[in-house]
C-alpha positions as CSV (number, residue, x, y, z in Angstrom):
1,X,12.6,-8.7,-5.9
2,X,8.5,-8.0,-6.5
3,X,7.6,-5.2,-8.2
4,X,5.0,-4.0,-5.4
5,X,3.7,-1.3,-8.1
6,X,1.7,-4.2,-9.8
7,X,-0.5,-4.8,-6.8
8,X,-1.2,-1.5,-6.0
9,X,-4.7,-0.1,-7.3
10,X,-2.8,3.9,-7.1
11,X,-0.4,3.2,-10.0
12,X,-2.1,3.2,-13.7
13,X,-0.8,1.5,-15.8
14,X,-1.5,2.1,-19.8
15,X,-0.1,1.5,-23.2
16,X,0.3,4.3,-25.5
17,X,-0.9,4.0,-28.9
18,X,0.7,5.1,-32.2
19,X,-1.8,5.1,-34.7
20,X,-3.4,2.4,-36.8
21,X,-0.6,0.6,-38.5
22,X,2.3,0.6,-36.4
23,X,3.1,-2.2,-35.2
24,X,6.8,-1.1,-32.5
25,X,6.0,-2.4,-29.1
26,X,5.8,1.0,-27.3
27,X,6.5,0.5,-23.3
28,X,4.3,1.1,-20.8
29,X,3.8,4.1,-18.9
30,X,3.1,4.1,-15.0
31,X,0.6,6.8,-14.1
32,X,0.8,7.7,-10.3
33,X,-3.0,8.4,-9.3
34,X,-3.3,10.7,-6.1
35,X,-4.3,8.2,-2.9
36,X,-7.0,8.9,-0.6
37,X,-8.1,7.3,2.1
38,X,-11.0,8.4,4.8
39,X,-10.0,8.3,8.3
40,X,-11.8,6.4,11.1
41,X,-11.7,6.6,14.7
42,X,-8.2,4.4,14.8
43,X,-6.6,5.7,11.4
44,X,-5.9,8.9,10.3
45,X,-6.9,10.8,6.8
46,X,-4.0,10.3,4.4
47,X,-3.8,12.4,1.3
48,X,-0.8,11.3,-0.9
49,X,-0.7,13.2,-4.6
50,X,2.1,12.3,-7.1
51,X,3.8,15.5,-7.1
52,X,5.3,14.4,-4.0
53,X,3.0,16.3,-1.2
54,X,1.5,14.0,1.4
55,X,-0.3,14.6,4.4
56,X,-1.7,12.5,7.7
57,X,-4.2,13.6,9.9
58,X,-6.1,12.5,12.6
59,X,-4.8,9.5,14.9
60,X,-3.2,6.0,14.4
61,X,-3.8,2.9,15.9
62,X,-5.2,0.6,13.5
63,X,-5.6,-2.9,15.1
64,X,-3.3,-4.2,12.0
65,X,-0.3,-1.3,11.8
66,X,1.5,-3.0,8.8
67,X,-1.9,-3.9,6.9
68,X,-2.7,0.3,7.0
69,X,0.7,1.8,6.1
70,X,2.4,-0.8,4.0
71,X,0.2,0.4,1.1
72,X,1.5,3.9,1.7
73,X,5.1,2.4,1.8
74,X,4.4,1.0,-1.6
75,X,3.2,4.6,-2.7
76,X,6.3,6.2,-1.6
77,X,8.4,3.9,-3.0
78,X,6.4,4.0,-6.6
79,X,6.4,8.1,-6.5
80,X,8.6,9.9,-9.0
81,X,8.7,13.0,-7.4
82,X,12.2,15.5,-6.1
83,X,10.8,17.2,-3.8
84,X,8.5,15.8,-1.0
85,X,6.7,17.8,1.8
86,X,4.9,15.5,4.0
87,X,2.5,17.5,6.6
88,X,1.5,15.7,10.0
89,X,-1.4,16.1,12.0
90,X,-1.3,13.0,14.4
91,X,-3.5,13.5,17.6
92,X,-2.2,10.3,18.7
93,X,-0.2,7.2,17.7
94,X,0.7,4.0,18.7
95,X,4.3,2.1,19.0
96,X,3.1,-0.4,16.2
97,X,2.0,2.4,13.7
98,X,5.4,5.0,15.0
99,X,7.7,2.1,13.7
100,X,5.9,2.2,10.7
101,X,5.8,5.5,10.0
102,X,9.6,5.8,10.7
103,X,9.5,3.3,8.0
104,X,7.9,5.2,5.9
105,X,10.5,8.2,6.0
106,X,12.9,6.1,6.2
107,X,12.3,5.0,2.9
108,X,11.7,8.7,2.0
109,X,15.4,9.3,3.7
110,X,17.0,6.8,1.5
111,X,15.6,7.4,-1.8
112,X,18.4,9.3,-3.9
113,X,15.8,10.2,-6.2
114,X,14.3,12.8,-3.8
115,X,16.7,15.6,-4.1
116,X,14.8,17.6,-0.7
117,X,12.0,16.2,2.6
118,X,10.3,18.2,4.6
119,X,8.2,17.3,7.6
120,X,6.0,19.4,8.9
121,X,4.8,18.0,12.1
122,X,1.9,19.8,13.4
123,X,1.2,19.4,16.9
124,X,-1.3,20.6,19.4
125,X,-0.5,23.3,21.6
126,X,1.4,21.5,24.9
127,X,1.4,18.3,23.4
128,X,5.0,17.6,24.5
129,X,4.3,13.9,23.7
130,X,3.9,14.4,20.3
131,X,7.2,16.8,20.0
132,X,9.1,14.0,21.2
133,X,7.6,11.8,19.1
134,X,8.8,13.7,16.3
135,X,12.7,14.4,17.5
136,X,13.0,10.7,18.1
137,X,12.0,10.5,13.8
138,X,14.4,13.6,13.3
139,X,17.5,11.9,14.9
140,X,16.8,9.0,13.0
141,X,16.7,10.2,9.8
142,X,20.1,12.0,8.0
143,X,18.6,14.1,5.0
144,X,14.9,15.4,6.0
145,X,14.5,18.2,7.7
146,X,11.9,19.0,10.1
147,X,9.5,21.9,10.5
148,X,7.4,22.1,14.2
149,X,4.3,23.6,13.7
150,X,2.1,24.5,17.2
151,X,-1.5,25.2,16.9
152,X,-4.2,25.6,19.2
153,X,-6.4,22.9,18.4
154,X,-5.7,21.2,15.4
155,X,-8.3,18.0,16.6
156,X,-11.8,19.2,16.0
């Protein structure tokens, strides 16, 4: 299997250092650094910090779904955190970046590490698309639970 944390530019990775003299091989330490990336007009702002809060904001349809999120697969499955809240603000999203992003909680889903997920799915008010959207995610998934979240215009 690859260790994906290797590739990833997120994860630091330093050895610790004892002191003049020693000389016990002392492993090294993975560092989770928080992940930002800007949004554009077909991916959305992603804010993913170590402590296990992420968010996604703005609309998805990158021209290359798995080239945009599998990077943020690799961060989820290098983040060492119990509790994850992951707060959606999708205007719009495509079938190739959905499957994705079910992949992505999926993996969050899976991860006996992660002792509680919540998603809290923001959504515009009478955007019955998007709450759909978001059931489909809930029935696939067995541990996160959901919270829906209407607002009157989240997409300045």
């Amino acid at each position: 299997m690859t260790n994906i944390t290797n590739s990833l530019p997120f994860i630091k990775r330093y050895q610790p250092t004892l002191g003049s003299g020693v000389k016990k091989l002392q492993p090294t330490i993975t560092r989770m650094e928080k992940l930002t990336i800007k949004a554009t007009k077909q991916t959305p702002k992603i804010t993913f910090n170590p402590n296990g809060h992420l968010k996604m904001e703005g609309r998805a349809f990158p021209e290359n779904a798995a080239a945009f999120f599998d990077p943020l697969i690799g961060y989820i499955s290098g983040l060492n955190a119990e509790h994850i809240v992951l707060d959606i603000y999708l205007e719009y999203i495509n079938t190739a970046s959905s499957k994705k992003l079910l992949q992505l909680l999926q993996l969050v889903d899976d991860c006996e590490e992660i002792k509680s997920a919540v998603v809290n799915w923001h959504y515009e008010e009478g955007d019955e698309d998007s709450i759909e959207t978001a059931e489909i995610y809930m029935e696939s998934l067995d541990r996160i639970r959901f919270t829906f979240n209407e607002c009157a215009d989240i997409y300045l």
